[in-house]
mmCIF entry with sequence, helices, sheets and N, C-alpha, C, O atoms, coordinates in Angstrom:
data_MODEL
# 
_entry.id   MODEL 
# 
_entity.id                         1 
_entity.type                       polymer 
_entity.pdbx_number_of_molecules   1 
# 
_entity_poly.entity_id                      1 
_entity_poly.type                           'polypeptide(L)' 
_entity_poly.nstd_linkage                   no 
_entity_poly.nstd_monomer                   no 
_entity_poly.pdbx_seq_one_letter_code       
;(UNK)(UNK)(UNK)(UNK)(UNK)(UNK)(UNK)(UNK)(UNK)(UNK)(UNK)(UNK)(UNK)(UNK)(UNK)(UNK)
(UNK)(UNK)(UNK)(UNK)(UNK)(UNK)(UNK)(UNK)(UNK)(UNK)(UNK)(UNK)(UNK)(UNK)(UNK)(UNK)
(UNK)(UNK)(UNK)(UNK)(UNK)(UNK)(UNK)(UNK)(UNK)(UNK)(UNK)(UNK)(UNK)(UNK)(UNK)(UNK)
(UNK)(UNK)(UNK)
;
_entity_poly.pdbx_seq_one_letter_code_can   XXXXXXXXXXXXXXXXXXXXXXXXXXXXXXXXXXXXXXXXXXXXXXXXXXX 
_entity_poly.pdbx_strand_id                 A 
# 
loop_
_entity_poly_seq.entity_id 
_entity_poly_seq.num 
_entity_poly_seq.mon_id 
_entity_poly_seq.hetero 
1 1  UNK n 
1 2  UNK n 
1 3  UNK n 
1 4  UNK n 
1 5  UNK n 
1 6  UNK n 
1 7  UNK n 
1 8  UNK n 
1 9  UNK n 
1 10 UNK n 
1 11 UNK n 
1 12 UNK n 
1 13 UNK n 
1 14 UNK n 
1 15 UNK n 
1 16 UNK n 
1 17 UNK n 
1 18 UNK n 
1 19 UNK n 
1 20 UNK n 
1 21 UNK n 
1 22 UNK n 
1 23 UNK n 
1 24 UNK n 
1 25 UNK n 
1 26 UNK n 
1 27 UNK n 
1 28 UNK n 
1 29 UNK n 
1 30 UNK n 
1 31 UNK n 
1 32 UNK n 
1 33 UNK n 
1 34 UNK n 
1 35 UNK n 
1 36 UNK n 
1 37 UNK n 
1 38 UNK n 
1 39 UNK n 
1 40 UNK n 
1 41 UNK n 
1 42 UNK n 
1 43 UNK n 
1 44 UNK n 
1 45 UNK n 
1 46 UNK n 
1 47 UNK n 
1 48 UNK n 
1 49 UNK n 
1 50 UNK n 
1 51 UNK n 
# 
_struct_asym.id          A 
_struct_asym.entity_id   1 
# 
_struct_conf.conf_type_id            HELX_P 
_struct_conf.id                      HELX_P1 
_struct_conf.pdbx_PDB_helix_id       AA1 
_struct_conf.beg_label_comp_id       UNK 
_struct_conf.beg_label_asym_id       A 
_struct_conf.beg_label_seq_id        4 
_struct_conf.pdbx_beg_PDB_ins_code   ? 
_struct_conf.end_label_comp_id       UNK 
_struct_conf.end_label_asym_id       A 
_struct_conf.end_label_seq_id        31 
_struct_conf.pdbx_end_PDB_ins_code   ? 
_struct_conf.beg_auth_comp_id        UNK 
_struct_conf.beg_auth_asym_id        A 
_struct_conf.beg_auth_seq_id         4 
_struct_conf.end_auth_comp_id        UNK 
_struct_conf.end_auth_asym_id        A 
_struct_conf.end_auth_seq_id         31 
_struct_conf.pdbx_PDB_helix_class    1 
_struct_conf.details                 ? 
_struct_conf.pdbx_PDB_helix_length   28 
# 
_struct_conf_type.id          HELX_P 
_struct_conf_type.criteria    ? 
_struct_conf_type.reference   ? 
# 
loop_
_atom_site.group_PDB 
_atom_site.id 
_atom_site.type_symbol 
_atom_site.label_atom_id 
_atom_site.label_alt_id 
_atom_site.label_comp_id 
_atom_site.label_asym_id 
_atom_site.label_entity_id 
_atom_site.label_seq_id 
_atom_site.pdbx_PDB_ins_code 
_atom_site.Cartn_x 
_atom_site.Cartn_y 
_atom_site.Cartn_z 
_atom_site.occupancy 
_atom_site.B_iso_or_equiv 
_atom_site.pdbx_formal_charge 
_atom_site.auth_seq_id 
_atom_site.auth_comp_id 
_atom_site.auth_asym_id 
_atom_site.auth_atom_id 
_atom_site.pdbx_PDB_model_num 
ATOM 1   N N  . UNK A 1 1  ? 118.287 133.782 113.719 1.00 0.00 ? 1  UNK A N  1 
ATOM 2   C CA . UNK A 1 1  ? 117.028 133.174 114.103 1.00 0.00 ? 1  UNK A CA 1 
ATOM 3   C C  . UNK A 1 1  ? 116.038 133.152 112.941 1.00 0.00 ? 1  UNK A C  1 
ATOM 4   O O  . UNK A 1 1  ? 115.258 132.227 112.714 1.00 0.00 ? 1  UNK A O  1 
ATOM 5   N N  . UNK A 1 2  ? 116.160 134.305 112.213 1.00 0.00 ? 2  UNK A N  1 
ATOM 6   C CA . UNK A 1 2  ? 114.933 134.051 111.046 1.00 0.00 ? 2  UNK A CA 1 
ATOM 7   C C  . UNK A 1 2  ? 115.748 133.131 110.500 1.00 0.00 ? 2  UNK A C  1 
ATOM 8   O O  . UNK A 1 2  ? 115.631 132.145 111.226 1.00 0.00 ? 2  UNK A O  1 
ATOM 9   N N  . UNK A 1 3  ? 116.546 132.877 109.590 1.00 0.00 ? 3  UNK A N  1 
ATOM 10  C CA . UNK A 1 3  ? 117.070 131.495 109.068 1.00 0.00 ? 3  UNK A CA 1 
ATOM 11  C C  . UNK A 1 3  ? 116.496 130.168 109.034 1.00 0.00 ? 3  UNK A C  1 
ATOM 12  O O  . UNK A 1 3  ? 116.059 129.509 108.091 1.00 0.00 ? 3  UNK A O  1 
ATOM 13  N N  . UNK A 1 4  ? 116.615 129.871 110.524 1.00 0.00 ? 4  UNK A N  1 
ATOM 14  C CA . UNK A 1 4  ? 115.941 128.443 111.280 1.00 0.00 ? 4  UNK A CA 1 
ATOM 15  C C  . UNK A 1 4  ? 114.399 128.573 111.067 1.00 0.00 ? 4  UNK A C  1 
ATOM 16  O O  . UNK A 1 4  ? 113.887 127.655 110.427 1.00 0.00 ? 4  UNK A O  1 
ATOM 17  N N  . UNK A 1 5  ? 113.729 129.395 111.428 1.00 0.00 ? 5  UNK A N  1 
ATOM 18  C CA . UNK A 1 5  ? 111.942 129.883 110.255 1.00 0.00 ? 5  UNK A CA 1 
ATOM 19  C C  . UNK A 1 5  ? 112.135 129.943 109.314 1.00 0.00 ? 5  UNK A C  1 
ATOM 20  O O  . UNK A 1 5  ? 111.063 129.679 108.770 1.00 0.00 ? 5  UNK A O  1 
ATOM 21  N N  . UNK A 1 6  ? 112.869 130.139 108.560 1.00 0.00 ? 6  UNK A N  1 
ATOM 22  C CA . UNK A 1 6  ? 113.040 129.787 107.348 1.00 0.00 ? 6  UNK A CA 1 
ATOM 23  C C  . UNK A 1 6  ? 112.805 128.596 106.680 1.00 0.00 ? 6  UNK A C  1 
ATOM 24  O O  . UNK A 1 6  ? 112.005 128.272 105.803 1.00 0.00 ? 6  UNK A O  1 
ATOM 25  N N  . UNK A 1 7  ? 113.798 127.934 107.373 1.00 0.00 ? 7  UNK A N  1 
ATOM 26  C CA . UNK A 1 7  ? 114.547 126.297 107.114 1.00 0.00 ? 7  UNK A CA 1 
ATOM 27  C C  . UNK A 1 7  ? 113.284 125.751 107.366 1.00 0.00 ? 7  UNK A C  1 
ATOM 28  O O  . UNK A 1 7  ? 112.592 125.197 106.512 1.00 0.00 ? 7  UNK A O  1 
ATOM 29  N N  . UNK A 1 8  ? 112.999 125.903 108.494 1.00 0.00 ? 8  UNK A N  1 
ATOM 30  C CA . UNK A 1 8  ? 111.997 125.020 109.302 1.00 0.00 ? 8  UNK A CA 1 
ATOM 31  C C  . UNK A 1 8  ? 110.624 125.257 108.270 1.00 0.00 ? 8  UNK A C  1 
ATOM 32  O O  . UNK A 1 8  ? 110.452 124.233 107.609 1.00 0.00 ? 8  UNK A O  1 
ATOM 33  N N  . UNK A 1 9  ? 109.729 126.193 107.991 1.00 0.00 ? 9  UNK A N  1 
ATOM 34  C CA . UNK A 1 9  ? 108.591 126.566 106.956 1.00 0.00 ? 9  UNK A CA 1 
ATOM 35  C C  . UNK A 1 9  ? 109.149 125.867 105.771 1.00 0.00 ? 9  UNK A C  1 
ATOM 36  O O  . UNK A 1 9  ? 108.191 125.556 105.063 1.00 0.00 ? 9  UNK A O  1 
ATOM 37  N N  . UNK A 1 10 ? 110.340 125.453 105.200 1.00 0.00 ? 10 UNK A N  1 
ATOM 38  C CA . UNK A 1 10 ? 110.667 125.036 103.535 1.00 0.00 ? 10 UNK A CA 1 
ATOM 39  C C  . UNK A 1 10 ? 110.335 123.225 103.954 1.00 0.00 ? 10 UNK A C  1 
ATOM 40  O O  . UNK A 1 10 ? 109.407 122.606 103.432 1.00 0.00 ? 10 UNK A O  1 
ATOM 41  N N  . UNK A 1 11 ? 111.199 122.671 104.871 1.00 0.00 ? 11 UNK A N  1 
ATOM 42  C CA . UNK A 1 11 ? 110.611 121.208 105.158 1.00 0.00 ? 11 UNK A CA 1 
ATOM 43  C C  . UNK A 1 11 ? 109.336 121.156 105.673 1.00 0.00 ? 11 UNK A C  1 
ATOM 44  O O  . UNK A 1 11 ? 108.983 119.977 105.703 1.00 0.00 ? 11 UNK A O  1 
ATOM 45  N N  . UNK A 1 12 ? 108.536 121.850 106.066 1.00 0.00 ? 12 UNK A N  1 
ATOM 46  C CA . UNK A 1 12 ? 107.276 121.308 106.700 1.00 0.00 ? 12 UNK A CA 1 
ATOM 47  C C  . UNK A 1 12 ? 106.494 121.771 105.219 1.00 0.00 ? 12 UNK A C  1 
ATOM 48  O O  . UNK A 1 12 ? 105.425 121.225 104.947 1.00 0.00 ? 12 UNK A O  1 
ATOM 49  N N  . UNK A 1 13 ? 106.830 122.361 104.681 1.00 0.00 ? 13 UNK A N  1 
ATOM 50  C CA . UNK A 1 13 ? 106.061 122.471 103.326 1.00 0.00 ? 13 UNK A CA 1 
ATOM 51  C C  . UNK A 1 13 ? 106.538 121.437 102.071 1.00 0.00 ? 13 UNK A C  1 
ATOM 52  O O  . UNK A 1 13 ? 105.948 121.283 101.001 1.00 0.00 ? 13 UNK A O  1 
ATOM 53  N N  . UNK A 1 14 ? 107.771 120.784 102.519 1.00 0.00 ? 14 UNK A N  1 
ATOM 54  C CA . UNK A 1 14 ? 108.415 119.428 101.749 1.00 0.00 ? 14 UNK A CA 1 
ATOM 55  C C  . UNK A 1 14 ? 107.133 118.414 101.740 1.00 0.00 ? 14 UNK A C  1 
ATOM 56  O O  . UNK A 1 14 ? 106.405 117.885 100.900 1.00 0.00 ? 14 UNK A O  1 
ATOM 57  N N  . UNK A 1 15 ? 107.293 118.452 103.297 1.00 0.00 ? 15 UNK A N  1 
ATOM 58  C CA . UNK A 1 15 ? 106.840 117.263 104.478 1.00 0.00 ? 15 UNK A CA 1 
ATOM 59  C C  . UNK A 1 15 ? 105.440 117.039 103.299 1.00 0.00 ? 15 UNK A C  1 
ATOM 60  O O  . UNK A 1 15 ? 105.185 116.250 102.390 1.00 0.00 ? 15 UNK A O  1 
ATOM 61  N N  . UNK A 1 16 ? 104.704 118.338 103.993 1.00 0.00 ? 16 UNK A N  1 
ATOM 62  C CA . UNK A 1 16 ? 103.146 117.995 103.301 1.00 0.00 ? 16 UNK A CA 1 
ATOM 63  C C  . UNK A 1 16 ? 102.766 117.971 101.460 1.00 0.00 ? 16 UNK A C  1 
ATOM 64  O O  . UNK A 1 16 ? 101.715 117.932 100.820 1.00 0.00 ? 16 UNK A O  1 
ATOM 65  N N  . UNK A 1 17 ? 103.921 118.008 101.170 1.00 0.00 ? 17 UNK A N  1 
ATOM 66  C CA . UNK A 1 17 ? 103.607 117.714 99.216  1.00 0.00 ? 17 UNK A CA 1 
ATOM 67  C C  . UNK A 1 17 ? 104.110 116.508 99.306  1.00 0.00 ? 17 UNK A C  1 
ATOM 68  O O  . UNK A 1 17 ? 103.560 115.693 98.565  1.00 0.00 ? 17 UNK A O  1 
ATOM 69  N N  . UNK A 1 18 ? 105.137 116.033 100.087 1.00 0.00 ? 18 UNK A N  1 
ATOM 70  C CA . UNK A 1 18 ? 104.913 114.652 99.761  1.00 0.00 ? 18 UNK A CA 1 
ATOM 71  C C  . UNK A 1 18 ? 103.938 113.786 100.487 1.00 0.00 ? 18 UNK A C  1 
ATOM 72  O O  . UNK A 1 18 ? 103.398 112.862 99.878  1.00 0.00 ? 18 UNK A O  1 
ATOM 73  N N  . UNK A 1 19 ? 103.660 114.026 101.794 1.00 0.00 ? 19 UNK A N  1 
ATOM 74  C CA . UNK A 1 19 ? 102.680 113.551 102.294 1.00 0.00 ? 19 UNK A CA 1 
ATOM 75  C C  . UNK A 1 19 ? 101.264 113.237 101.212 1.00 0.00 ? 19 UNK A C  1 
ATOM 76  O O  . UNK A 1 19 ? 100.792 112.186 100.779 1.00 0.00 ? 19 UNK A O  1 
ATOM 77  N N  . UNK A 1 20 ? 100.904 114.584 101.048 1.00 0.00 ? 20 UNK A N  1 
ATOM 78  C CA . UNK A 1 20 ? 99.647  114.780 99.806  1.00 0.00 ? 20 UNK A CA 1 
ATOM 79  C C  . UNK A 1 20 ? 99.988  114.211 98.309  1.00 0.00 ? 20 UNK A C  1 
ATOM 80  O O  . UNK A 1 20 ? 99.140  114.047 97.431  1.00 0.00 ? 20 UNK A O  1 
ATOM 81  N N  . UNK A 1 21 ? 101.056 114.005 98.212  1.00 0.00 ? 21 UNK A N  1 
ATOM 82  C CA . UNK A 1 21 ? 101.399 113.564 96.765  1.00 0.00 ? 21 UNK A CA 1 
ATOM 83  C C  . UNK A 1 21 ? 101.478 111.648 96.954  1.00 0.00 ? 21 UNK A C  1 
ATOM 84  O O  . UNK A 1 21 ? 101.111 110.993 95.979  1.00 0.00 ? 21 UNK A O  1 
ATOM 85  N N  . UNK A 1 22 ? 101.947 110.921 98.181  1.00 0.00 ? 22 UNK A N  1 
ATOM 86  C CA . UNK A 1 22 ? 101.608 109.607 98.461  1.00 0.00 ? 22 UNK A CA 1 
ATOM 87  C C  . UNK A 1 22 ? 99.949  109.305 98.941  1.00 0.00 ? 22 UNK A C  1 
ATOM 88  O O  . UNK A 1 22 ? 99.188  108.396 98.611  1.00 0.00 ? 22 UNK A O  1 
ATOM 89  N N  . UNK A 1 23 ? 99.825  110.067 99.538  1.00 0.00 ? 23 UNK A N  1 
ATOM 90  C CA . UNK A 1 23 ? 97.773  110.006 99.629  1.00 0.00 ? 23 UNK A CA 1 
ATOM 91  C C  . UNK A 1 23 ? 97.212  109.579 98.275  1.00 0.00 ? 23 UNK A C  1 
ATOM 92  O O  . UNK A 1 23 ? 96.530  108.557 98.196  1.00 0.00 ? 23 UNK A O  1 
ATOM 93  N N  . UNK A 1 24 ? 97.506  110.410 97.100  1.00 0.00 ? 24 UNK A N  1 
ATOM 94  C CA . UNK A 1 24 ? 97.247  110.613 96.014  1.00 0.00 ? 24 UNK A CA 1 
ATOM 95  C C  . UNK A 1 24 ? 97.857  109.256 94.807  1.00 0.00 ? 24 UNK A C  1 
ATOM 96  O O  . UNK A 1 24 ? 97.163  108.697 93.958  1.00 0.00 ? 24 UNK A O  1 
ATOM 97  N N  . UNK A 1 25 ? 98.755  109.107 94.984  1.00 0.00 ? 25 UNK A N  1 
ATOM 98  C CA . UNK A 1 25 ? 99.471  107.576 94.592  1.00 0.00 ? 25 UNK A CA 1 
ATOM 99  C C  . UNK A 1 25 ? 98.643  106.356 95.012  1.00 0.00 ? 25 UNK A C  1 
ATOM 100 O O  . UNK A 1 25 ? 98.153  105.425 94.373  1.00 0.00 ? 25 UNK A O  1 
ATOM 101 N N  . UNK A 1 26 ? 98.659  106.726 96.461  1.00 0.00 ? 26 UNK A N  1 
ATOM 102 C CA . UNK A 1 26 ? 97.582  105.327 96.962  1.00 0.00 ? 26 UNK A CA 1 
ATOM 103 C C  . UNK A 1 26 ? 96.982  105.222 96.762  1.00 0.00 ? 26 UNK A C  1 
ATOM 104 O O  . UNK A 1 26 ? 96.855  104.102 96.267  1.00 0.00 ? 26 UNK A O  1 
ATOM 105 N N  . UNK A 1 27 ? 95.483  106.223 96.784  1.00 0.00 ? 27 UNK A N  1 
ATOM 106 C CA . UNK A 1 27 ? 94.294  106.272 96.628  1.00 0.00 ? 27 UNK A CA 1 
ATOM 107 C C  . UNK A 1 27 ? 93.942  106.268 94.535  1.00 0.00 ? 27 UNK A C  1 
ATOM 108 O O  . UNK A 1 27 ? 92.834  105.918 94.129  1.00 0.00 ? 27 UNK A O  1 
ATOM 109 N N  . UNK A 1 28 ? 95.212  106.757 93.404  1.00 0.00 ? 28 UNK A N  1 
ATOM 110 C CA . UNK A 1 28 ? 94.906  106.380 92.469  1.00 0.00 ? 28 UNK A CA 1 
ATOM 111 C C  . UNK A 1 28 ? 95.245  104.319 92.274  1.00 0.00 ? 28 UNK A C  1 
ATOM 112 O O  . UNK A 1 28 ? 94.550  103.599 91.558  1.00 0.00 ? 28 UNK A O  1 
ATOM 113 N N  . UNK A 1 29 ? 96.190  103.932 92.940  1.00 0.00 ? 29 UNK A N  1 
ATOM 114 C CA . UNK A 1 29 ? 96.508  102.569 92.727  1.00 0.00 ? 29 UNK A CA 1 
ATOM 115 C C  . UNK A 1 29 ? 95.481  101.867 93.494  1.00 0.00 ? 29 UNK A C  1 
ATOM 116 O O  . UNK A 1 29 ? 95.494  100.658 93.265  1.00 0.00 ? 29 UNK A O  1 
ATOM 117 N N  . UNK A 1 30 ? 94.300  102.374 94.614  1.00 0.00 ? 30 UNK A N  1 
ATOM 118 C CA . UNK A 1 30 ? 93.351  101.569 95.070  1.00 0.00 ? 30 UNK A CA 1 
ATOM 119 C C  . UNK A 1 30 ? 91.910  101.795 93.821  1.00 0.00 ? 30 UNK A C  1 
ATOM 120 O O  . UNK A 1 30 ? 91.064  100.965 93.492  1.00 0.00 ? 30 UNK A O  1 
ATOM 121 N N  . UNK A 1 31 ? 92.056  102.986 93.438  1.00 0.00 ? 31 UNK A N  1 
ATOM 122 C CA . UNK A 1 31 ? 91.422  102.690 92.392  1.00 0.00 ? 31 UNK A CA 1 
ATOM 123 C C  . UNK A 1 31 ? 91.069  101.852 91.117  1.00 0.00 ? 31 UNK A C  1 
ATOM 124 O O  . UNK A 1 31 ? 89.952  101.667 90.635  1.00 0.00 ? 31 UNK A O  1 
ATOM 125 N N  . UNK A 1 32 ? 92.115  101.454 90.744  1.00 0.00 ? 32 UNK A N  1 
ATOM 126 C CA . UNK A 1 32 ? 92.374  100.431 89.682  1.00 0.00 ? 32 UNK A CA 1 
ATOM 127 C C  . UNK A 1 32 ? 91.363  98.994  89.898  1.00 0.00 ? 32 UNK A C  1 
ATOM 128 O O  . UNK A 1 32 ? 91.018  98.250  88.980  1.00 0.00 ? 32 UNK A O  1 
ATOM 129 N N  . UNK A 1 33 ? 90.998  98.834  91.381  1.00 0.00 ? 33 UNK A N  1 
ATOM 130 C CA . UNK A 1 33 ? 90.044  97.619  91.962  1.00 0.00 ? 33 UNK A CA 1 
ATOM 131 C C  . UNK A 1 33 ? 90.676  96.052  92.703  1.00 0.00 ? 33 UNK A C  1 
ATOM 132 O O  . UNK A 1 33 ? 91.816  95.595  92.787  1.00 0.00 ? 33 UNK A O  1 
ATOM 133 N N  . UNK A 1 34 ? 90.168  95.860  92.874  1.00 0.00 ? 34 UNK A N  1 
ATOM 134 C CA . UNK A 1 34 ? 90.946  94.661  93.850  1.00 0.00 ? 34 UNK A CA 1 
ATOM 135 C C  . UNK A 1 34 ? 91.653  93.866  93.330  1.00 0.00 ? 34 UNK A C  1 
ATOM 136 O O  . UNK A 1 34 ? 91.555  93.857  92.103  1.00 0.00 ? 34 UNK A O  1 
ATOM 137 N N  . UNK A 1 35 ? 92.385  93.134  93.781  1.00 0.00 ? 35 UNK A N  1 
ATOM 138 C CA . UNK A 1 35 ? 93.957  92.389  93.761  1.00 0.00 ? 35 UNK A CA 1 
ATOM 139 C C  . UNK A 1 35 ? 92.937  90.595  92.636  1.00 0.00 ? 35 UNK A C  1 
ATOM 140 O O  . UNK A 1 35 ? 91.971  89.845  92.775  1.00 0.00 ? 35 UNK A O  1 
ATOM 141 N N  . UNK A 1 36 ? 93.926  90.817  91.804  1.00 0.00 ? 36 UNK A N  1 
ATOM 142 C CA . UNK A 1 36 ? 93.384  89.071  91.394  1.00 0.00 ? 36 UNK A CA 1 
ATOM 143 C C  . UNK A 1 36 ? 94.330  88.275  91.853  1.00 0.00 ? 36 UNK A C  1 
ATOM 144 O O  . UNK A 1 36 ? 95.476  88.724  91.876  1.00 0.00 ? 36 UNK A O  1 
ATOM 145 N N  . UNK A 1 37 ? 94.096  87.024  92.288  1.00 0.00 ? 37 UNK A N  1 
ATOM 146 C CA . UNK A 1 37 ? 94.911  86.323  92.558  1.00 0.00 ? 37 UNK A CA 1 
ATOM 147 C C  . UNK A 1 37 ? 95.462  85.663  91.371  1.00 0.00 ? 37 UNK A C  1 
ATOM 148 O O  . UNK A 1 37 ? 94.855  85.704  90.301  1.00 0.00 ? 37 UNK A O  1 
ATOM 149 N N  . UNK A 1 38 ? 96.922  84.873  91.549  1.00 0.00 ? 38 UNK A N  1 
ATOM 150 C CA . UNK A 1 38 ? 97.488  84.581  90.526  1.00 0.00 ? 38 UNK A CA 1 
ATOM 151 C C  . UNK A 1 38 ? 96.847  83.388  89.985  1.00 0.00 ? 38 UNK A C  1 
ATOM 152 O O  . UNK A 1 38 ? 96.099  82.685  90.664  1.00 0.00 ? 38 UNK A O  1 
ATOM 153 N N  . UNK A 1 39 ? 97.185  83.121  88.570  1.00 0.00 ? 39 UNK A N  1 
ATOM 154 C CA . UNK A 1 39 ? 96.546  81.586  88.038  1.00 0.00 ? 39 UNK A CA 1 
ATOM 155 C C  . UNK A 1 39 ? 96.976  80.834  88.866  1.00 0.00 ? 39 UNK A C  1 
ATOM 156 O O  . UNK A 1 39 ? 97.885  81.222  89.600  1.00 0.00 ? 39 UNK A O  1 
ATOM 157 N N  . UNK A 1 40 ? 96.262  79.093  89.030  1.00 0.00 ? 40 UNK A N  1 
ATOM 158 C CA . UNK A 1 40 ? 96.886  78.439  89.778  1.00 0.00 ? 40 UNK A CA 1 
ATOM 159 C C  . UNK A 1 40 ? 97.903  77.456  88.719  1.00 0.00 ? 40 UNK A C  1 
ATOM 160 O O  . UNK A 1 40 ? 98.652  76.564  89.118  1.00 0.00 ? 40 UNK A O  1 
ATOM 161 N N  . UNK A 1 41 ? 97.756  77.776  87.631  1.00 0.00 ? 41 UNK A N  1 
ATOM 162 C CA . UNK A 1 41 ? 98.688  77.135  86.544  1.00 0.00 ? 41 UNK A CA 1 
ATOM 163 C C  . UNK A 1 41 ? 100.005 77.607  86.515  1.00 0.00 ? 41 UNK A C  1 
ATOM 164 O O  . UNK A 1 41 ? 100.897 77.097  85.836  1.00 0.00 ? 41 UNK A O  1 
ATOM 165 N N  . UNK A 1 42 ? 100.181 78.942  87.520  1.00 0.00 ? 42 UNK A N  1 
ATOM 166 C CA . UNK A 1 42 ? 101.280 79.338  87.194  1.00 0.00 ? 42 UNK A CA 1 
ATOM 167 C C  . UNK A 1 42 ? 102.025 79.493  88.587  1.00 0.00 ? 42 UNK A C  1 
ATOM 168 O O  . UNK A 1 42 ? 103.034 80.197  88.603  1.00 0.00 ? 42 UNK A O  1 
ATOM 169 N N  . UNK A 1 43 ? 101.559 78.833  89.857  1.00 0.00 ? 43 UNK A N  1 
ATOM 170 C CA . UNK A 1 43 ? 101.703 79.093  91.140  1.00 0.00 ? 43 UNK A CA 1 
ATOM 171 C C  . UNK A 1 43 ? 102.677 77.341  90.713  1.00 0.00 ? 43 UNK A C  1 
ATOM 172 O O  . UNK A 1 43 ? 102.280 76.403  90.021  1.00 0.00 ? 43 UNK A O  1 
ATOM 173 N N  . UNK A 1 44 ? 104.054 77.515  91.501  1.00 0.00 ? 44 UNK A N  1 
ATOM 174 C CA . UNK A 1 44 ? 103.912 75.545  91.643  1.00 0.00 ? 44 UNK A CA 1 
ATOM 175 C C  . UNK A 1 44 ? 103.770 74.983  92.533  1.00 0.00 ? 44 UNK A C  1 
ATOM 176 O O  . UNK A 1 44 ? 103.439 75.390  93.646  1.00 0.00 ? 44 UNK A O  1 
ATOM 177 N N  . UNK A 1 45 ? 104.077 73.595  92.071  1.00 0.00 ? 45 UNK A N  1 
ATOM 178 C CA . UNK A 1 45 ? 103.148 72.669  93.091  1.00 0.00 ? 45 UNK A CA 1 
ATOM 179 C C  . UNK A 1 45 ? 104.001 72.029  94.426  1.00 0.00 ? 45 UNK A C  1 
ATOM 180 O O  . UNK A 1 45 ? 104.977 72.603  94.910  1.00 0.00 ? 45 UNK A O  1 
ATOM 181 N N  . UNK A 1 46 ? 103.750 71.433  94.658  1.00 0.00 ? 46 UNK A N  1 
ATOM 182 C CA . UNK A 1 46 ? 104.664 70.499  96.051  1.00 0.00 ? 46 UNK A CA 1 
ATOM 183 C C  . UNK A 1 46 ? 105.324 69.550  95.547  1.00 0.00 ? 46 UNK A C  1 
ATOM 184 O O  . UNK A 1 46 ? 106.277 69.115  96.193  1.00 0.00 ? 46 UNK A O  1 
ATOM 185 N N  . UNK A 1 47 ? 105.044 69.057  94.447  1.00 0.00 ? 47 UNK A N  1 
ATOM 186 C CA . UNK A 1 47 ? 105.957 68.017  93.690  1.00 0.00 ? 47 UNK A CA 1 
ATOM 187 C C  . UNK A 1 47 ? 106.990 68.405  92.944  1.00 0.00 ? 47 UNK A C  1 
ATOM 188 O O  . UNK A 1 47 ? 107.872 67.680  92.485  1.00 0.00 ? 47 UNK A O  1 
ATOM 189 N N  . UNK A 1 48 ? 106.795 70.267  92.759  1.00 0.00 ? 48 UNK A N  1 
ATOM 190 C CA . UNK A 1 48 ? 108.001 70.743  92.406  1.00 0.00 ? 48 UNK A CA 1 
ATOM 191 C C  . UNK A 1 48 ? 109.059 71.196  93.315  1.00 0.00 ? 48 UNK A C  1 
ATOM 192 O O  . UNK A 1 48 ? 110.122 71.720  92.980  1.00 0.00 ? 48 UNK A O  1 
ATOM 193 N N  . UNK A 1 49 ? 108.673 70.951  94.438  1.00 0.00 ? 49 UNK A N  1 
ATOM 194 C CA . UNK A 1 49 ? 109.564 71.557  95.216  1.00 0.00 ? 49 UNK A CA 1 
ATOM 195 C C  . UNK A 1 49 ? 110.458 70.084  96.228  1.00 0.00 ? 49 UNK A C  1 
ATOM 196 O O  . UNK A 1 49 ? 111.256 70.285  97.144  1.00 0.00 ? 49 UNK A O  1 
ATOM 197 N N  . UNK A 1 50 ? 110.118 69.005  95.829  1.00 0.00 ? 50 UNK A N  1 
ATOM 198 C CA . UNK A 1 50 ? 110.324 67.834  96.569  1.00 0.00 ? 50 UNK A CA 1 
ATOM 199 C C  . UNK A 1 50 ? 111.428 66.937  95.571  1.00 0.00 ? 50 UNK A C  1 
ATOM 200 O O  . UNK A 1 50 ? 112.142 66.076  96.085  1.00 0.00 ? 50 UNK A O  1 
ATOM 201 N N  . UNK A 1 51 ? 111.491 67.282  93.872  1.00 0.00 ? 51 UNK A N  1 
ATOM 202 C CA . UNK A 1 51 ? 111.831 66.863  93.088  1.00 0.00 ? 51 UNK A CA 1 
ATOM 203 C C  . UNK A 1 51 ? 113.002 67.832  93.026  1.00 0.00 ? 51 UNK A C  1 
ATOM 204 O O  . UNK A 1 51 ? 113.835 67.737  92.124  1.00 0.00 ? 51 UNK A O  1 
# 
């Protein structure tokens, strides 16, 4: 039985470093500032896709 407390305390302490370590990923990549959209020179057009 201690074993399984064991086991069980090593993943729930997995669980929350990665939990806290993707919080931390996100919140540095929302930092960086909002999304630009792409050129429209480089998006194509409808005549490329019909041709």
């Amino acid at each position: 039985m201690e074993r399984k407390k064991i086991v069980a305390i090593i993943t729930g302490a997995i669980s929350l470093i990665l939990a806290i370590a993707y919080l931390f990923l996100v919140q540095l990549l929302d930092f960086r500032g909002p999304m630009q959209p792409a050129p429209l020179s480089q998006l194509p057009t409808v005549a490329e896709y019909i041709s």
